[in-house]
N, CA, C and O atoms as CSV, one atom per row, in Angstrom:
chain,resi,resn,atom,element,x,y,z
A,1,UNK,N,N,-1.087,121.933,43.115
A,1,UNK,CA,C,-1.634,122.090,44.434
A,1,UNK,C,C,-2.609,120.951,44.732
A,1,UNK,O,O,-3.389,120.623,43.838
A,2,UNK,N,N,-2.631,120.423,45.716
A,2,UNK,CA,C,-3.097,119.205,46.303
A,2,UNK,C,C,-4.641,119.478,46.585
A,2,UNK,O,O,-4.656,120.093,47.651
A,3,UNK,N,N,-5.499,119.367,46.287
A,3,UNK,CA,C,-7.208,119.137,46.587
A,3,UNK,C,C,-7.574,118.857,47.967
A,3,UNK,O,O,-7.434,117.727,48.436
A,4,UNK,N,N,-8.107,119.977,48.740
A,4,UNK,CA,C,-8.182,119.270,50.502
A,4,UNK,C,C,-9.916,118.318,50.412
A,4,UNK,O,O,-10.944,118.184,49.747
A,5,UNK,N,N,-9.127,117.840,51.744
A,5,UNK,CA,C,-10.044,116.659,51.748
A,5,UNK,C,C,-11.653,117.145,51.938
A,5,UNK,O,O,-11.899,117.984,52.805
A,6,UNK,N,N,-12.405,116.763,51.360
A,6,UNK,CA,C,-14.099,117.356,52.149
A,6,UNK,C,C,-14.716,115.966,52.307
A,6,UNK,O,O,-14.833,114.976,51.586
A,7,UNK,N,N,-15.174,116.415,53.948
A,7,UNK,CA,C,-16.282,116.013,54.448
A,7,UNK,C,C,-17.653,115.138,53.765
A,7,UNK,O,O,-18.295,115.605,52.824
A,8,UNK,N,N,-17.901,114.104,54.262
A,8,UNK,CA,C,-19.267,113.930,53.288
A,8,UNK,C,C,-20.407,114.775,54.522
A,8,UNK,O,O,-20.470,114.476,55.715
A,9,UNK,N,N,-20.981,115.543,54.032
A,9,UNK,CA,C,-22.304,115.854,55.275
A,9,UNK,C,C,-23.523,115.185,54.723
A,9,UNK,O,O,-23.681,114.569,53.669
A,10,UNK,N,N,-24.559,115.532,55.959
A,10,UNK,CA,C,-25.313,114.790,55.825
A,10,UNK,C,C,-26.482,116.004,55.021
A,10,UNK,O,O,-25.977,116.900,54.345
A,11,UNK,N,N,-27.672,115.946,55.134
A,11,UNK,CA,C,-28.749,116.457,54.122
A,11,UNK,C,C,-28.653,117.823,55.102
A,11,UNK,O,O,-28.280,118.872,54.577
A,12,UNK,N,N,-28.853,117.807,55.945
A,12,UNK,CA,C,-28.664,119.518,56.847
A,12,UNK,C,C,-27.312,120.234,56.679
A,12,UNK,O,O,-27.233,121.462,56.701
A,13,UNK,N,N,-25.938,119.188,56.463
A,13,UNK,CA,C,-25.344,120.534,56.631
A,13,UNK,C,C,-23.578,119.730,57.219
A,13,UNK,O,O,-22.379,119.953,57.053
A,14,UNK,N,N,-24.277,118.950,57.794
A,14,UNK,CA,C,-23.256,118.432,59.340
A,14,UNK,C,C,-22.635,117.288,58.270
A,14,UNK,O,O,-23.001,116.862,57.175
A,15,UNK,N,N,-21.435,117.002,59.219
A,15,UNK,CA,C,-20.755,115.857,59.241
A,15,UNK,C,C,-21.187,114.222,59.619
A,15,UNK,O,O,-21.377,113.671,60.703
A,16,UNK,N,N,-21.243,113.756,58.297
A,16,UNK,CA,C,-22.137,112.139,58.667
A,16,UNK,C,C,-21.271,110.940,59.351
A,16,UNK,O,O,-21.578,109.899,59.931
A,17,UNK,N,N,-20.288,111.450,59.078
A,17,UNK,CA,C,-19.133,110.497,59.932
A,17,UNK,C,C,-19.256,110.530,61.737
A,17,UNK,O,O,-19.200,109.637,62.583
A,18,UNK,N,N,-19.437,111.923,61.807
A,18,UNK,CA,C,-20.003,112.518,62.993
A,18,UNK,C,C,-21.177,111.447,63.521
A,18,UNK,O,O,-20.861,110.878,64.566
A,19,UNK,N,N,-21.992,111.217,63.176
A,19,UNK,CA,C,-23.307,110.317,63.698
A,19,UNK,C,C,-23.214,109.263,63.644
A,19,UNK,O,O,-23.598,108.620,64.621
A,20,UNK,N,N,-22.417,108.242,61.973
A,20,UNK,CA,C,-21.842,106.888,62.300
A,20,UNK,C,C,-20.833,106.905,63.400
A,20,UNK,O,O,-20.957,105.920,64.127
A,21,UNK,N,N,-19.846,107.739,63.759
A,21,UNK,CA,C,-19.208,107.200,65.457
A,21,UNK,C,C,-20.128,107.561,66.348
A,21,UNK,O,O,-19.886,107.408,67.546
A,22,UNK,N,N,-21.150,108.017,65.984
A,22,UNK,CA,C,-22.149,108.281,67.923
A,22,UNK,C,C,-22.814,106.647,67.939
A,22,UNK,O,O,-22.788,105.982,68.975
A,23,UNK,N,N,-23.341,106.172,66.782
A,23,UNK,CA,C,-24.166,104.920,66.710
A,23,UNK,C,C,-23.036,103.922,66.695
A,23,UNK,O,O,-23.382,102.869,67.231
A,24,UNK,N,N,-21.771,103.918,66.242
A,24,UNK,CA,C,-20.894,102.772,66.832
A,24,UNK,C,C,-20.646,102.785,68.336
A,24,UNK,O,O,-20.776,101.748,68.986
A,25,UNK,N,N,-20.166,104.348,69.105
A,25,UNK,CA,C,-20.496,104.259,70.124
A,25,UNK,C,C,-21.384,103.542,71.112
A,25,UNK,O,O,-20.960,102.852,72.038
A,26,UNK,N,N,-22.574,103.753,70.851
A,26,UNK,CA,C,-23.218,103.451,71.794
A,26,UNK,C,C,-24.011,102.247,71.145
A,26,UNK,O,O,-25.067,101.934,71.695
A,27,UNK,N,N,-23.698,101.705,70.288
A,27,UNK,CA,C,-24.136,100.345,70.354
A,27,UNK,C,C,-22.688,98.955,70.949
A,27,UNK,O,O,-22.701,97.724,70.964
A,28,UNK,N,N,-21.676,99.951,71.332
A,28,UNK,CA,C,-20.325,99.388,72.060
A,28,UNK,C,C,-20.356,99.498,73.718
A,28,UNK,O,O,-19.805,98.831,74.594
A,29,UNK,N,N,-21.082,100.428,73.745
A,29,UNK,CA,C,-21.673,100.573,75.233
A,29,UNK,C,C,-22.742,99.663,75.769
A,29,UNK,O,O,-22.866,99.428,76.971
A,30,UNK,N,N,-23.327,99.280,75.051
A,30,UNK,CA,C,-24.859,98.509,74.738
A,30,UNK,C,C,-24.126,97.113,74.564
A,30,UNK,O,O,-24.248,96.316,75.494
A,31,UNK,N,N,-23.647,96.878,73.859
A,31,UNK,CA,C,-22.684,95.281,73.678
A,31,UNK,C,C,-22.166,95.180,75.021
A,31,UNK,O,O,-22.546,94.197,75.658
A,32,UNK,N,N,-21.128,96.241,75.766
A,32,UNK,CA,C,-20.366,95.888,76.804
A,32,UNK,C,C,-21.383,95.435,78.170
A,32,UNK,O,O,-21.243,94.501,78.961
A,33,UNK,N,N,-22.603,96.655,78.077
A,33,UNK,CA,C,-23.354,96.667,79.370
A,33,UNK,C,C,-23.806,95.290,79.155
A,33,UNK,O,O,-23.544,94.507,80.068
A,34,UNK,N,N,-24.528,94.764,77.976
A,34,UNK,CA,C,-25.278,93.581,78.362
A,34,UNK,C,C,-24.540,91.938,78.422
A,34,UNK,O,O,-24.990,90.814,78.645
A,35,UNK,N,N,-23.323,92.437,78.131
A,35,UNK,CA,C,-22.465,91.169,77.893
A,35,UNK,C,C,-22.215,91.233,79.460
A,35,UNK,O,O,-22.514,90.151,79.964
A,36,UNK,N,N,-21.744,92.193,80.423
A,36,UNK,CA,C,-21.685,92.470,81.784
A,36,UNK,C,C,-22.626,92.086,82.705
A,36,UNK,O,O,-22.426,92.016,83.918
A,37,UNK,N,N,-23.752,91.812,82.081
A,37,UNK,CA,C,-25.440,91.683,83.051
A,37,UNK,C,C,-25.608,90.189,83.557
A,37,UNK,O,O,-26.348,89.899,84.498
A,38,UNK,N,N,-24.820,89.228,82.815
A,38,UNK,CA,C,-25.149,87.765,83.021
A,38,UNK,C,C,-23.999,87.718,84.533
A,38,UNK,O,O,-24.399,87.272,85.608
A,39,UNK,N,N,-22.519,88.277,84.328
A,39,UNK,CA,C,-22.078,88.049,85.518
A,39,UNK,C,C,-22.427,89.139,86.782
A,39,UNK,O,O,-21.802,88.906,87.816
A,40,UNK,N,N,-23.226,90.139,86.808
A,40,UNK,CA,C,-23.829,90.739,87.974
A,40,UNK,C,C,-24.886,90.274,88.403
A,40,UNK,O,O,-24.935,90.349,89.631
A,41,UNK,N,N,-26.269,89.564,87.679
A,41,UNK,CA,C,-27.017,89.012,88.131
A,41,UNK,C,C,-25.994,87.820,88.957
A,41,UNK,O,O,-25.666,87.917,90.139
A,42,UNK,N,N,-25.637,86.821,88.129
A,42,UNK,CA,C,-25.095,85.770,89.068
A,42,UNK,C,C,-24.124,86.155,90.636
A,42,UNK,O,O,-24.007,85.729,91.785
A,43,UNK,N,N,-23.701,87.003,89.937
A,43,UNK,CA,C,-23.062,87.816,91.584
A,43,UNK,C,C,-23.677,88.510,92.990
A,43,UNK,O,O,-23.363,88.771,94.151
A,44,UNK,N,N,-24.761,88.615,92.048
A,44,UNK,CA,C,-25.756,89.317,93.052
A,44,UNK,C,C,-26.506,87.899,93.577
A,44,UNK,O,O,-26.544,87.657,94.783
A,45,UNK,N,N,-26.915,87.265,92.894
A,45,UNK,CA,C,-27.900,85.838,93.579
A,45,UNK,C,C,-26.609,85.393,94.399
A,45,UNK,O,O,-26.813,85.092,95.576
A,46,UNK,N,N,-25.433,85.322,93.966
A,46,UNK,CA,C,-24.323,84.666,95.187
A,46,UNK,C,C,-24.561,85.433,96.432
A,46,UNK,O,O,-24.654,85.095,97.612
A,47,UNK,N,N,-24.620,86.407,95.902
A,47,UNK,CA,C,-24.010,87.581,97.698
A,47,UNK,C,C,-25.549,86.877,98.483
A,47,UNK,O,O,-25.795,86.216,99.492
A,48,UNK,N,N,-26.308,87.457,97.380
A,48,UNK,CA,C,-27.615,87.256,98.831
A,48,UNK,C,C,-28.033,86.041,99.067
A,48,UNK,O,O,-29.024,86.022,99.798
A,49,UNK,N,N,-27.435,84.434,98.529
A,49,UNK,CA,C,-27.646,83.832,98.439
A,49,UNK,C,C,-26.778,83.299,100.037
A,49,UNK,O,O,-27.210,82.742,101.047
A,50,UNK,N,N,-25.663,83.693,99.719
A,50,UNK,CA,C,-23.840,82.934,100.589
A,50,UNK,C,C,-23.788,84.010,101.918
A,50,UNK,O,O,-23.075,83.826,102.904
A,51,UNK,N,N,-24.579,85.016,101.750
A,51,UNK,CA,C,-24.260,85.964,102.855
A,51,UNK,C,C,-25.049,86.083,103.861
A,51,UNK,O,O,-25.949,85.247,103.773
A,52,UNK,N,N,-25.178,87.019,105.190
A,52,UNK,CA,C,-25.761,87.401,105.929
A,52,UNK,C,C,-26.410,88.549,106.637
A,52,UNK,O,O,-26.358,89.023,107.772
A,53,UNK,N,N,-27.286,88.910,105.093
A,53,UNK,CA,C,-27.332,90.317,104.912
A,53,UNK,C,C,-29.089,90.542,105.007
A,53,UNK,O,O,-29.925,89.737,104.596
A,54,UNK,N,N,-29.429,92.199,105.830
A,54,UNK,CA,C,-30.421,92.195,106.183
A,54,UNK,C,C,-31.544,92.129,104.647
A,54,UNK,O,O,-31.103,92.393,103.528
A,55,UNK,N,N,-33.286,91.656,104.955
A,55,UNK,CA,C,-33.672,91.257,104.178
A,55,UNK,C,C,-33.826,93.009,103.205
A,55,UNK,O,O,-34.011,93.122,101.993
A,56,UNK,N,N,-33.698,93.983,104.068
A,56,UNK,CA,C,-33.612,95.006,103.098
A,56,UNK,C,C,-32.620,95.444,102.334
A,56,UNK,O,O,-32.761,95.848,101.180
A,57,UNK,N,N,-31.475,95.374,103.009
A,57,UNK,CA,C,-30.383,95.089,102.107
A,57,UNK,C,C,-29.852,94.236,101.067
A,57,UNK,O,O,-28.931,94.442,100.276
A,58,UNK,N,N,-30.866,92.909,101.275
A,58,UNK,CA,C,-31.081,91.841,100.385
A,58,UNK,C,C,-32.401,92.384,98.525
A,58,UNK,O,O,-32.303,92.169,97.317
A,59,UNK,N,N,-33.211,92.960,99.246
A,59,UNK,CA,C,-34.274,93.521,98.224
A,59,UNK,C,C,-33.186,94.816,97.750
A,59,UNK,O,O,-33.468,95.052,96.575
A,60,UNK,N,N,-32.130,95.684,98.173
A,60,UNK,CA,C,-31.841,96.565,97.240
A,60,UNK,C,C,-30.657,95.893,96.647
A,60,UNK,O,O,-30.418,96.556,95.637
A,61,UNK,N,N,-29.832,94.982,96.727
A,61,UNK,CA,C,-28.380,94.224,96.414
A,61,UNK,C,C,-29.594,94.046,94.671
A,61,UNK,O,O,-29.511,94.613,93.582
A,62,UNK,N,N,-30.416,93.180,95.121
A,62,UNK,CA,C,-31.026,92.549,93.862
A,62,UNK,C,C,-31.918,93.682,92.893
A,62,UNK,O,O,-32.398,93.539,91.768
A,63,UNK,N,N,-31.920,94.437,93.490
A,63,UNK,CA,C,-32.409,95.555,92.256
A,63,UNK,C,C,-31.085,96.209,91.328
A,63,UNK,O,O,-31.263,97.056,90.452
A,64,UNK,N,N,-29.661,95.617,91.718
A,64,UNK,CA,C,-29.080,96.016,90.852
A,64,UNK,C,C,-28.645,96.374,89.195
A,64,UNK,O,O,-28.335,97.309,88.456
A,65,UNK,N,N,-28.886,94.809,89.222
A,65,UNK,CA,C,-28.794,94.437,87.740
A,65,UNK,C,C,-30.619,95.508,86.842
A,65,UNK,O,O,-30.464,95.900,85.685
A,66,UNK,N,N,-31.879,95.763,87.460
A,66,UNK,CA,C,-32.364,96.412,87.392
A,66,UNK,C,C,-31.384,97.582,86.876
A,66,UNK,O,O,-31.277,97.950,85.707
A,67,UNK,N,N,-30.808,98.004,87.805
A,67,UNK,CA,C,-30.235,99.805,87.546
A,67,UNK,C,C,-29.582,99.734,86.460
A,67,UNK,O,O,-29.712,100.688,85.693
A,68,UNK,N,N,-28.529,98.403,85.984
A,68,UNK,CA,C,-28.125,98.265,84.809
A,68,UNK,C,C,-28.734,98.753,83.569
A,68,UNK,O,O,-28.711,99.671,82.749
A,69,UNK,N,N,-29.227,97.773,83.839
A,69,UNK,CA,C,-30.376,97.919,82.723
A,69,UNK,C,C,-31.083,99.298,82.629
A,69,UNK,O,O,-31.232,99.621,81.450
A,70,UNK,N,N,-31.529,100.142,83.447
A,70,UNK,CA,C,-32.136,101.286,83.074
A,70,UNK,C,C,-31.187,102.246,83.180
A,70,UNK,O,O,-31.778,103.314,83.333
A,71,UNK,N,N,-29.610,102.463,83.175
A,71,UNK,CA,C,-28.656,102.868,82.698
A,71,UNK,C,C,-28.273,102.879,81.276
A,71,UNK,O,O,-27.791,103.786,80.598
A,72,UNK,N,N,-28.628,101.549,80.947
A,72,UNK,CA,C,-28.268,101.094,79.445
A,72,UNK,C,C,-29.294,101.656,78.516
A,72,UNK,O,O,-29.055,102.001,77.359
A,73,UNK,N,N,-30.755,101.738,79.263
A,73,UNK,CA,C,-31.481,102.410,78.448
A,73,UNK,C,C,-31.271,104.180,77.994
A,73,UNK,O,O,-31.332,104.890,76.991
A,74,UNK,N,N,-30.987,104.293,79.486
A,74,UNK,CA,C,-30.677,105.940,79.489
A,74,UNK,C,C,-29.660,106.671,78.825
A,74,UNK,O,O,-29.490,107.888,78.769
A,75,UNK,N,N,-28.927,105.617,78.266
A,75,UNK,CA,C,-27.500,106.291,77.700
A,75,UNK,C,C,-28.177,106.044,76.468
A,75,UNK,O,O,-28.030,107.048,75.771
A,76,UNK,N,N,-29.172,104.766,75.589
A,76,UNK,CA,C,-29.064,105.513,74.274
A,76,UNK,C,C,-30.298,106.584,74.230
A,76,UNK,O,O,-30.179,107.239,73.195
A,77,UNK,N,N,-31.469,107.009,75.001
A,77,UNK,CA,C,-32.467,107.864,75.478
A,77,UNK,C,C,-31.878,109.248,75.317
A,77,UNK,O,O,-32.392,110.220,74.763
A,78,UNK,N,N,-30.567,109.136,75.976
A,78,UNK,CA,C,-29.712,110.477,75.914
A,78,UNK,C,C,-29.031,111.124,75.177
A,78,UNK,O,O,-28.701,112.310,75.185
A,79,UNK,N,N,-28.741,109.985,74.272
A,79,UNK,CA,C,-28.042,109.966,72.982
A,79,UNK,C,C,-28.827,109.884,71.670
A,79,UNK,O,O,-28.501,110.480,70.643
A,80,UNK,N,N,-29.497,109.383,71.753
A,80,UNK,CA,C,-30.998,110.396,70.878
A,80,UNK,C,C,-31.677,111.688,70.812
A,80,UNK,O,O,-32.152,112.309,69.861
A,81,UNK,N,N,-31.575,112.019,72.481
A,81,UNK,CA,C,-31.861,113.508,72.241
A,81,UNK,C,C,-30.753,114.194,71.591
A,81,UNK,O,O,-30.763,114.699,70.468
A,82,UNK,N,N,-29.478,114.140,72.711
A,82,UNK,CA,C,-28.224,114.884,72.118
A,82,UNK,C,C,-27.869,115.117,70.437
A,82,UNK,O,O,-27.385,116.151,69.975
A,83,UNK,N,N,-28.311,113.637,69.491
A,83,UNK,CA,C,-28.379,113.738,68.398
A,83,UNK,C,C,-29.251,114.274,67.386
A,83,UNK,O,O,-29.051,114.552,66.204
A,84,UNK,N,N,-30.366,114.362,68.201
A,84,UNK,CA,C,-31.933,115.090,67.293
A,84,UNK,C,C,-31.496,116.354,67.846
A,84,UNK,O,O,-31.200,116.915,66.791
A,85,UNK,N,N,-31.218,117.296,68.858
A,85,UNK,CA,C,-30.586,118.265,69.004
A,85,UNK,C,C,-29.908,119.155,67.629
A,85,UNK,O,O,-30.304,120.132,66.995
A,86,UNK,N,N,-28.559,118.177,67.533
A,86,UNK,CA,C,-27.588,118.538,67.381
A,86,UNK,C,C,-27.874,118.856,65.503
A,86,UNK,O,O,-27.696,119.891,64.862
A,87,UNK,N,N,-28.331,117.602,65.093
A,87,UNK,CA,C,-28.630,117.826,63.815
A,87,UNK,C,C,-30.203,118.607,63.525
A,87,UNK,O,O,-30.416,118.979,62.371
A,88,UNK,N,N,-31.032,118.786,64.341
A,88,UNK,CA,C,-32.399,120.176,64.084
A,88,UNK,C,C,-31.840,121.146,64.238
A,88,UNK,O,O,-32.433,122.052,63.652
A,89,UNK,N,N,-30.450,121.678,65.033
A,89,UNK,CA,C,-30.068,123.138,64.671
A,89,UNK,C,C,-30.246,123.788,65.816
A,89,UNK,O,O,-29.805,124.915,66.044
A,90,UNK,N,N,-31.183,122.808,66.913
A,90,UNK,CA,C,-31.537,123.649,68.280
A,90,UNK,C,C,-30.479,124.039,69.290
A,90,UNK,O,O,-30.791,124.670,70.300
């Protein structure tokens, strides 16, 4: 009879493979967003640069790359809780 496979867990209990794909995850999310940020800034200085757009519509175009960025923060922010969560048992 063949030996089934086990899990390595981690010191609580859980599956550690489980947490190395959350941290490959989102350091692949984190690679993609910021490799993405050099051509939205430049896209954004084009538009408001080449266009004819009001100056308030000009101040929110350029807070974009902003939102990026505090997207990128928020996903691993979120993914820290979800993971201190998940492995305290709460």
């Amino acid at each position: 009879m063949r030996t089934p496979y086990v899990l390595r867990k981690d010191r609580y209990g859980y599956d550690a493979g489980n947490m190395i794909g959350g941290i490959i995850g989102i350091l692949v999310v984190v690679v993609v967003g910021l490799a993405l940020l050099a051509p939205i800034q430049t896209s954004v200085d084009e538009t408001v640069d080449n266009t004819s757009i009001s100056p308030a519509a000009g101040t929110l175009v350029d807070l974009i790359p902003l939102l990026v960025v505090v997207g990128l923060l928020l996903s691993i922010v979120f993914w820290a809780i979800a993971t201190g969560k998940f492995h305290s048992g709460v």
